[in-house]
N, C-alpha and C positions, 0 to 999 in steps of 0.2 A: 433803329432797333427798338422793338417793343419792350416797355417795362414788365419783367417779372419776378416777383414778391422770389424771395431765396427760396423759400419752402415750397416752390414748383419748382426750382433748377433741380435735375439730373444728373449727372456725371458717369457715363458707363463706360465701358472697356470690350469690345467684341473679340475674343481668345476662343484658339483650338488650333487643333492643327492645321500646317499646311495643305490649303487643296478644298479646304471642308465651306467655302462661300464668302468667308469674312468679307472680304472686299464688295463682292456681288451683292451682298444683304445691303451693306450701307449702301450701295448703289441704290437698288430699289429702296430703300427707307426715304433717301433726299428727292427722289420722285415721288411718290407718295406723298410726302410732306411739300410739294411743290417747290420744294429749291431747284428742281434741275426739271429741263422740258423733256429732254431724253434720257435713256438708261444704256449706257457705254459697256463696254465689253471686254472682259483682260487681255482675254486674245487679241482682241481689234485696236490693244492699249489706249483708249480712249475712256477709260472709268476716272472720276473722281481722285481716287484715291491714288491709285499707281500713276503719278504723273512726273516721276524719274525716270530720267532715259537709263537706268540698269533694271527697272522696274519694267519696264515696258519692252526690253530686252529679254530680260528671264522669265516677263510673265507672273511673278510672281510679288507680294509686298516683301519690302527691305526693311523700312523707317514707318514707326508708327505717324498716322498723321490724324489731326483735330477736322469732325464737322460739329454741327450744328444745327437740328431741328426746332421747330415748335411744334407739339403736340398735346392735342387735346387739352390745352393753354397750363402746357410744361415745357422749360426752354431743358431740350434734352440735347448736353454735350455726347457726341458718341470718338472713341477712340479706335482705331484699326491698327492691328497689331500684325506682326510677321509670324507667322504659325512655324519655321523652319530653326531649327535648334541654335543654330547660328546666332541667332538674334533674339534669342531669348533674352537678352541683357534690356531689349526698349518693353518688354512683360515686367520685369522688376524697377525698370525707373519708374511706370505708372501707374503699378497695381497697388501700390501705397497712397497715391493722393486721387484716385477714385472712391466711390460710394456704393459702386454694383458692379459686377459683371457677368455679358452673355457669352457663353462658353458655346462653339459652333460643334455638334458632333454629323460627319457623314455619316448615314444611314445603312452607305450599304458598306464601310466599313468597323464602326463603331466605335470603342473607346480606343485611343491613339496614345501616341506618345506626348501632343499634342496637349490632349485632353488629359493628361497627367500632371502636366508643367503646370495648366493654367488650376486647374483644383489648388496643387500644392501652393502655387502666390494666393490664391485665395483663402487657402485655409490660416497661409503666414499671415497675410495682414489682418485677416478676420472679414472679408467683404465676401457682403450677400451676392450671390448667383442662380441665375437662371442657366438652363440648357436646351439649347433649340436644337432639336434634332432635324437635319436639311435632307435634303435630295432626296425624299422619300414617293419621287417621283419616278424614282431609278426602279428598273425589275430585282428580281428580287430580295427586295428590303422586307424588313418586319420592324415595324414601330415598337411593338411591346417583348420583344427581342430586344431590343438596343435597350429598353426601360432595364430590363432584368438583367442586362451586364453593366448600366450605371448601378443601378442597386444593390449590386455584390460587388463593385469597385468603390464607389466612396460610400455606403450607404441605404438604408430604410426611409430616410428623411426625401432622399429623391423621391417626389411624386409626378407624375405627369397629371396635368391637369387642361391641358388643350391636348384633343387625340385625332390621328387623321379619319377622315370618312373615304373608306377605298385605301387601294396602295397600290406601285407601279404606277403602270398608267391610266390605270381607272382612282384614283386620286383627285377627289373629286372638292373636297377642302377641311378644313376642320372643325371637331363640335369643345365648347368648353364643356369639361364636365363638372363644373360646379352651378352653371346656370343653366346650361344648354339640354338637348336630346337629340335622340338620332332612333329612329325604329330599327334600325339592323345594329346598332350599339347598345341598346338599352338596359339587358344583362349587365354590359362589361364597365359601361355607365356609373350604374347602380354599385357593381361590387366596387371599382374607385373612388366614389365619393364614400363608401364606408373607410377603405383603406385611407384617404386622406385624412378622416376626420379620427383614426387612430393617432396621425401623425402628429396633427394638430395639438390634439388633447397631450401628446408623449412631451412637445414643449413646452410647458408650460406646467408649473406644478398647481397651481388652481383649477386649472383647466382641468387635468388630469386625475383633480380628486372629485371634480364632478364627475365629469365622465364614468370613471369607476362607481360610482355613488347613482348614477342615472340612469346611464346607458347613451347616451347622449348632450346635445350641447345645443342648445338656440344658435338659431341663425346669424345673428348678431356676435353670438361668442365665435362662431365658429369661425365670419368672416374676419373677424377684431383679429382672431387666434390667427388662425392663417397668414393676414397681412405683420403682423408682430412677427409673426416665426420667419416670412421670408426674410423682412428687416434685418433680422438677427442674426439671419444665416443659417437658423437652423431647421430650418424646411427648403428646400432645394427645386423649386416648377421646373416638371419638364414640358418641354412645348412641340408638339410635330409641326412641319411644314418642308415647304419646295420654295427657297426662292426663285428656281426656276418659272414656275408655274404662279408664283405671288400669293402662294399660302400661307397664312399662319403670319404673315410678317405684321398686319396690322394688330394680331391678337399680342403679339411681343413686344409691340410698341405702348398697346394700351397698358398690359404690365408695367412697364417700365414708367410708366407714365401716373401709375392710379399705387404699384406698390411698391415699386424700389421706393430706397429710403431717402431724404429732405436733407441736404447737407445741415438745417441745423438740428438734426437728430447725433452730426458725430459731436463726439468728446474731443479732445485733440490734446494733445499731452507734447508740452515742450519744456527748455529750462530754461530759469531765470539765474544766473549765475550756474551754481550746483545745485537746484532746490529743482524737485521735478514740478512741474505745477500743470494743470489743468485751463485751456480755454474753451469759453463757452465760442459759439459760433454767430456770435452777432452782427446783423449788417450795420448798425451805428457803433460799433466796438471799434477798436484798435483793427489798423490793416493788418492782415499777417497771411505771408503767401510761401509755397514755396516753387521753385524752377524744378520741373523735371525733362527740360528738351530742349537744347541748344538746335535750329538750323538756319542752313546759308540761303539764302534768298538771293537770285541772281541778280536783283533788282531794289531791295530794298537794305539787302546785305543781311547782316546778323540778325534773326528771329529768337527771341528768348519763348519757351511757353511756360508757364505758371497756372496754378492752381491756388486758390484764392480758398482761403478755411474761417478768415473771419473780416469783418470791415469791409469797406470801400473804397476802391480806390478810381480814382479821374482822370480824365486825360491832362496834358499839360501842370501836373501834379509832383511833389516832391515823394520822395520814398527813401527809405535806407537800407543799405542791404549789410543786416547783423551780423553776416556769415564774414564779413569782407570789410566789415569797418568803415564803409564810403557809403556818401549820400549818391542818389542818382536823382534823374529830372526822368518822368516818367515819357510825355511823349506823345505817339499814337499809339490805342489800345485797340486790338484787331480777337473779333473769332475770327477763328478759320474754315475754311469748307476746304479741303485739299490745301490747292497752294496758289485760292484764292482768298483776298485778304478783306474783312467785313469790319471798319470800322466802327466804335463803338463808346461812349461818354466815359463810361464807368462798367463797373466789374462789382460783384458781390461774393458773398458765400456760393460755394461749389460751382464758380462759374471756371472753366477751361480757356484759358486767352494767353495772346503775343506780346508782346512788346519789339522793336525794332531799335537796332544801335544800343544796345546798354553795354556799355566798357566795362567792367567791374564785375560784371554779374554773370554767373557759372552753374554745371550743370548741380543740383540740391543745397545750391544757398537759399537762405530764409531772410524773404523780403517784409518790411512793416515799417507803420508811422513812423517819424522822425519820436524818439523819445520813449521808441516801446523797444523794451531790454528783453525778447525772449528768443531762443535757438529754436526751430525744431531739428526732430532728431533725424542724423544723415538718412538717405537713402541707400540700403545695403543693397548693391550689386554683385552677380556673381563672379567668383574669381575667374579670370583669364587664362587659359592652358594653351593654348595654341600657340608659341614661338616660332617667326623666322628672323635669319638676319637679313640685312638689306642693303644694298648696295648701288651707289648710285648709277646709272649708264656712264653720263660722261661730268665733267668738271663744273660745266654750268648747271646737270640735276644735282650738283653734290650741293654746291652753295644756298639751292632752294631745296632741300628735300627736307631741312630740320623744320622750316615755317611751314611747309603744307603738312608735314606729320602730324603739327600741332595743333593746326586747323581742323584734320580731321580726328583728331583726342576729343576738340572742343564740343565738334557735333556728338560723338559717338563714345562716353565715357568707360564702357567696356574694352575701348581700343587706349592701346599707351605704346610707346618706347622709349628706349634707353640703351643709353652705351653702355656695356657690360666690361665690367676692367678686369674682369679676368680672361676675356678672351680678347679683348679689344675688336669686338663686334659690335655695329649700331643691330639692337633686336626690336622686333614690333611683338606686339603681342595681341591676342585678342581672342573670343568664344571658338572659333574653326575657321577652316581652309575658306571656307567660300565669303565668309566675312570678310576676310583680310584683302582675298583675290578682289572682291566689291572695290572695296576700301583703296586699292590699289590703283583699279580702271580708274575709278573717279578724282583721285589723285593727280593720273596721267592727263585726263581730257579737262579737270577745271584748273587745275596749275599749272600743267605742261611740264611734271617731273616725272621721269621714266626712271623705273629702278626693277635691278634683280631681286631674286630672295632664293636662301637656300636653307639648308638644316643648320640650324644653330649648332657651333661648336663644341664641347662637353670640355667644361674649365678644369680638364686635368692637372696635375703638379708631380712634381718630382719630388724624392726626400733618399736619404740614407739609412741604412738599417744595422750598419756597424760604426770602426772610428780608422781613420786613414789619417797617414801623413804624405804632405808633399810639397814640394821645391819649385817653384818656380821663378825665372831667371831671366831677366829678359836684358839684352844686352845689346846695342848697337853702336858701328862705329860709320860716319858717314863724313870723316876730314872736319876738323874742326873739334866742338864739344861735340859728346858724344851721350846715349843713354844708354844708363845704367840703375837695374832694380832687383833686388832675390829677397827671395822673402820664402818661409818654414810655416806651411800651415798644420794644426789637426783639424780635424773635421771628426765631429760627435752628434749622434743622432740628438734633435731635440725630443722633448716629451709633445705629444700629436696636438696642434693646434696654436704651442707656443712660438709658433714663428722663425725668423733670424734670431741670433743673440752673438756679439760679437766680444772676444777676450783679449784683450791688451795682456802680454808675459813676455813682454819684453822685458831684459835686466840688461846692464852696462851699455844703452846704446849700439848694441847694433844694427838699430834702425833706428835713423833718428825719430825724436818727436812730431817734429812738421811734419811727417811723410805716412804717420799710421795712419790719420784720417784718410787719405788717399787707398790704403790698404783695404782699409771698412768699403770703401766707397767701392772698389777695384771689386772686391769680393760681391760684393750684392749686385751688381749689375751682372755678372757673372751668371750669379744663380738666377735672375733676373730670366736672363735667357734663357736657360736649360741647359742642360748637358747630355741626355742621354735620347732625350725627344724634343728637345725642344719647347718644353712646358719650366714654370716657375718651380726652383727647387725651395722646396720650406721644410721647416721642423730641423732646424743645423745650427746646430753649434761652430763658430769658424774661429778659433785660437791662432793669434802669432804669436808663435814663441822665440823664434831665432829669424836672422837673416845677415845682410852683409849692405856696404853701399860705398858710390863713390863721393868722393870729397868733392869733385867736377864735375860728373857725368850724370851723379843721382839725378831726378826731377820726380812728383808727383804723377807726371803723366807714365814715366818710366816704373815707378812703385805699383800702380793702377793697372796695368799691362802685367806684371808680376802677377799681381794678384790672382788676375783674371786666368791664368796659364794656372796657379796653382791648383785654383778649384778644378779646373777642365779634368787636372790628373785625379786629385783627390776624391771627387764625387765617384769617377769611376772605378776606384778599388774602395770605394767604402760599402758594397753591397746596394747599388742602389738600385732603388725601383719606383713606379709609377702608383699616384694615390688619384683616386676617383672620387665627386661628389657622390653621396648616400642619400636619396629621399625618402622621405617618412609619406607614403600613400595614402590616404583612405579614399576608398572605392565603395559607392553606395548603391545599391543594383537589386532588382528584384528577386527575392527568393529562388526562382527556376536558373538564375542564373549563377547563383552562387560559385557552385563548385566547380563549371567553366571556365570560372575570373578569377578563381582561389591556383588552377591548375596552369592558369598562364601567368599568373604573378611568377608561380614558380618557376613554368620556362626563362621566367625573365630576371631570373639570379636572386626572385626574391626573398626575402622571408618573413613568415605570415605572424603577427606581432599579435592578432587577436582578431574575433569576429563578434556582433554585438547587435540584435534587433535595433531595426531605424525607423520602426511603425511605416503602416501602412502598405506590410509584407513586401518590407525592404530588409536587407542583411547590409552591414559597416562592415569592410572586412579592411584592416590597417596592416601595413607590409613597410617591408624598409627596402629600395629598390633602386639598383643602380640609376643614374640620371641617364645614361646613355641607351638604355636599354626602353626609356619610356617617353623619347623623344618625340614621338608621333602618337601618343599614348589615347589621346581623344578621340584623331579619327577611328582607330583599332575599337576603341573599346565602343562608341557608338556603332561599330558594324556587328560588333560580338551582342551585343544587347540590344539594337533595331532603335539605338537612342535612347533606350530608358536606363541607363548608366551615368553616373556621374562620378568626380572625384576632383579631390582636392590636394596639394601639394606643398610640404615647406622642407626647406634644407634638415639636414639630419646630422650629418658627417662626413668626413671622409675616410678612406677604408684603401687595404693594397689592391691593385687592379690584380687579377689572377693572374698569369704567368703566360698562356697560351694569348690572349690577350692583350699584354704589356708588348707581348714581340711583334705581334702586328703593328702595332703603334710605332715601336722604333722603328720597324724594317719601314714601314710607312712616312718617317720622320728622314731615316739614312736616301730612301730613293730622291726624296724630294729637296733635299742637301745637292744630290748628283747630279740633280738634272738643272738645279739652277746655277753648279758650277759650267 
């Protein structure tokens, strides 16, 4: 591998939506650049990148994957992302430890949902971007159409500055308009390069007091200007081309190559203890990397990928991993081109690289020299909405379905489970249905565990709404000793969320002392069960006050049976009823959508707690909503908003289930009692 100085590596991220080239671009990019003799096809699943058998099945990218160019003597790492909302979660592992990103827009559909997600990770982390506009090979597309809905979607700062010659299929290639000409362009040339050089002078407040002051800016300023404003992020290239046809990709490359920014232009902010501190990005500094991509290698096993912000590090090398507390032995250090593996000495600033077999080491731990005390800061992932439970096929998927779950947590940090103790269901969770479904194949064919999944249960409870008394008696005679227990409960509603609370008023021994803890015990397993559905009864108060016992026949297990007879009666004349989890909503949705998402919250028992601009002609609108009612909540609201909805979720309270409601429940609790007797 060739030595290159940090301040030529690249590190970019190709984002947009699903459908718009990602894949295909980095195909042609690694032919071009002579890594590859042919250029493969997604259809023909023979591409570089899609080299998963689910990938090659659906045709589409899943998992982001690392290549590797040289160009114009820049080692440019490039990143390929899954455009499909799903997998939105591998956009936010790696758009914080890039340097740039090219955002893919189709031409002849334009700005997507796509192209929403990747702006917004951009604008979070603060990384410069380019936008290639593709397939403007297609009939009828319009290049400076698509310019004027990025312009009113994120911005003025959007310029395009490479424009096509021709469109459709007279698409003939394209002219830069900062160096270039074209005689059928030379107008629209001309007014561009004025329009840019607005743009330029508007970042920049020196720049912009000459400008006002001149009327213009030297060539030098303007070039200086421009390349600093992309840097910054705050001038935005737009670029035309077809990769079909192999337009415009080398002019995209030489951008990336002459003005994305030098990893050691970033800042890098971690902590030492609680002290926030500042690194410089030195390649003879302190190593400091961090992981953002756990995968499985059918052959070499575990792939860590990392990104490298300052130092060097070597093969067969020590390292410690701060997150984690443990030294590791470094190893072989690999680029990748898909999910072939490129051996390599050492690593530098903004280089993208593997490691193989590290035990210890997980998805956004921060790796550095043995003796360097710094954290960086975790990688915020989006929250998970999508719940099912899961269930194993047969006794041997049961035994292995907890380690393959784990396995794929490891790869895919967005995905988790857990046993849920209020319903005593094992849940998965993760971004949507077709993640999970992924997540599942691949489960079945590399571990060999087959498992169901269905709609997670809604953690109902039972409680009381008034105070009963009652007697339960339990008394047998079977030859010999016999048992014998009666026991006097009340039952009193607690106040909402304080739980069981048990009262010992017993006087003179009429039940003995040995035999009340049995009583306690007798009762809460009781409620344990349920009584009127089947759900945990809480918020009860359970008082003994009287009972009776034999001198022979009493026992603990006989008191415990009592008990449990008491509550059965007691719950049922104390007014009881059914309490539901309460979730606290927020729904972030584009402005057109508002009052659609406001008017189904309400179908859905909700109530609308407030609404509040989210920039970027977005509406927050926060609701408190039954849990059962927003169980599929993501798929729904992605089909109501075409994807550009979002929303987040945390416990609220619990509340009375309404009445019409509560009876389903029982009558659905009473069939399923009959039919298992």
């Amino acid at each position: 591998m060739t030595s290159v100085d940090a301040d030529k590596v690249r590190n970019v991220g190709i984002l947009g939506h699903g459908g718009t080239g990602k894949t295909m671009l980095i195909e042609h990019i690694l032919h071009a650049a002579g890594v590859t003799n042919r250029i493969g096809k997604v259809e023909d699943g023979n591409t570089v990148g899609d080299y998963l058998e689910e990938e090659i099945q659906r045709q589409q990218t899943i998992c982001m994957k690392l290549m590797h160019v040289n160009w114009n003597g820049a080692r440019i790492h490039l990143v390929d992302h899954p455009g499909y909302v799903d997998f939105i979660g591998e956009v936010a592992a790696s758009v914080p430890v890039l340097d740039g990103l090219v955002i893919l827009v189709d031409a002849s559909t334009g700005v997507q949902v796509g192209t929403d997600n990747a702006v917004a990770y951009a604008d979070k982390h603060h990384v410069p971007r380019a936008i290639f506009v593709n397939k403007l090979d297609r009939e009828n597309t319009d290049f400076f159409q698509v310019v004027q809905q990025l312009q009113e979607a994120y911005g003025q700062q959007c310029v395009p500055i490479i424009v096509p010659i021709g469109q459709g299929e007279k698409l003939s290639g394209v002219v830069n308009v900062l160096s270039g000409d074209h005689p059928d362009l030379a107008d629209k040339i001309e007014s561009l390069r004025s329009s840019i050089m607005d743009v330029v002078a508007e970042s920049d407040d020196a720049l912009l007091e000459k400008y006002l002051g001149e009327g213009t800016l030297s060539p030098e300023e303007f070039n200086q200007g421009l390349q600093t404003g992309i840097q910054s992020g705050k001038i935005v290239p737009i670029l035309a081309g077809s990769v079909a046809k192999e337009v415009g990709i080398k002019e995209l490359m030489d951008l990336i190559a002459s003005a994305f920014p030098s990893p050691l232009k970033r800042r890098i902010k971690a902590k030492r203890g609680q002290e926030e501190i500042e690194i410089s990005p030195d390649p003879d500094g302190p190593f400091i990397a961090q992981v953002f991509r756990s995968v499985v290698d059918p052959y070499v096993g575990q792939l860590t990928f990392f990104r490298v912000f300052s130092g060097t590090l070597r093969s067969d090398s020590e390292f410690y991993n701060a997150s984690t507390d443990t030294k590791e032995r470094t190893g072989k250090i690999f680029f990748m081109t898909g999910k072939e593996q490129n051996p390599v000495d050492k690593v530098g600033p903004g280089d993208l690289a593997a490691m193989a077999k590290l035990k210890n080491t997980h998805f956004g731990n921060t790796l550095v020299s043995p003796g360097t005390d710094v954290i960086l800061p975790d990688i915020q992932l989006p929250e998970s909405m999508v719940k099912l439970a899961i269930f194993p096929k047969s006794r041997a998927d049961e035994d292995k379905l907890g380690e393959a779950l784990n396995s794929l947590a490891e790869e895919d940090p967005t995905f988790s489970h857990y046993r849920d103790p209020a319903t005593n269901e094992h849940v998965i969770r993760g971004m949507g249905d077709l993640q999970l479904e992924i997540l599942l194949d691949r489960m079945k064919r590399r571990f060999h565990v087959e498992a169901e999944t269905r709609t997670p249960k809604v953690a109902y409870k039972e409680t009381i709404r008034s105070k009963a008394e009652a007697q339960g008696k339990y008394k047998k005679q079977t030859g010999g000793r016999g048992q014998y227990g009666d026991v006097h409960l009340r039952l009193h509603p607690n106040e909402r969320g304080k739980g069981y609370e048990f009262i010992d008023s017993i006087v003179g021994g009429v039940v003995p002392r040995q035999y009340i803890p049995a009583v306690d015990k007798g009762a809460q397993e009781a409620l344990a069960r349920g009584v009127i559905a089947g759900y945990p009864v809480v918020d009860i108060k359970v008082e003994l006050f009287y009972g009776s016992y034999h001198e022979v026949d009493s026992s603990e297990m006989a008191f415990k049976i009592a008990a449990s007879l008491a509550i059965q009666k007691g719950v049922k004349s104390a007014s009881p009823c059914l309490l539901e989890p309460i979730m606290e909503i927020t729904v972030t949705v584009p402005d057109e959508f508002m009052g659609d998402i406001n008017g189904d919250l309400n179908s859905r028992r909700g109530r609308i707690l407030g609404m509040e601009p989210a920039g970027g002609g977005r509406q927050r609108i926060r609701a408190l909503v039954p849990e059962a009612e927003i169980l599929r909540y993501s798929t729904e609201l992605r089909s109501k908003t075409g994807g550009r909805g979002s929303y987040s979720l945390k416990f609220a309270h619990y509340a009375e289930v309404p009445e019409h409601i509560a009876q389903q429940l029982i009558a659905a609790y009473e069939a399923q009692k009959t039919q298992e007797a």
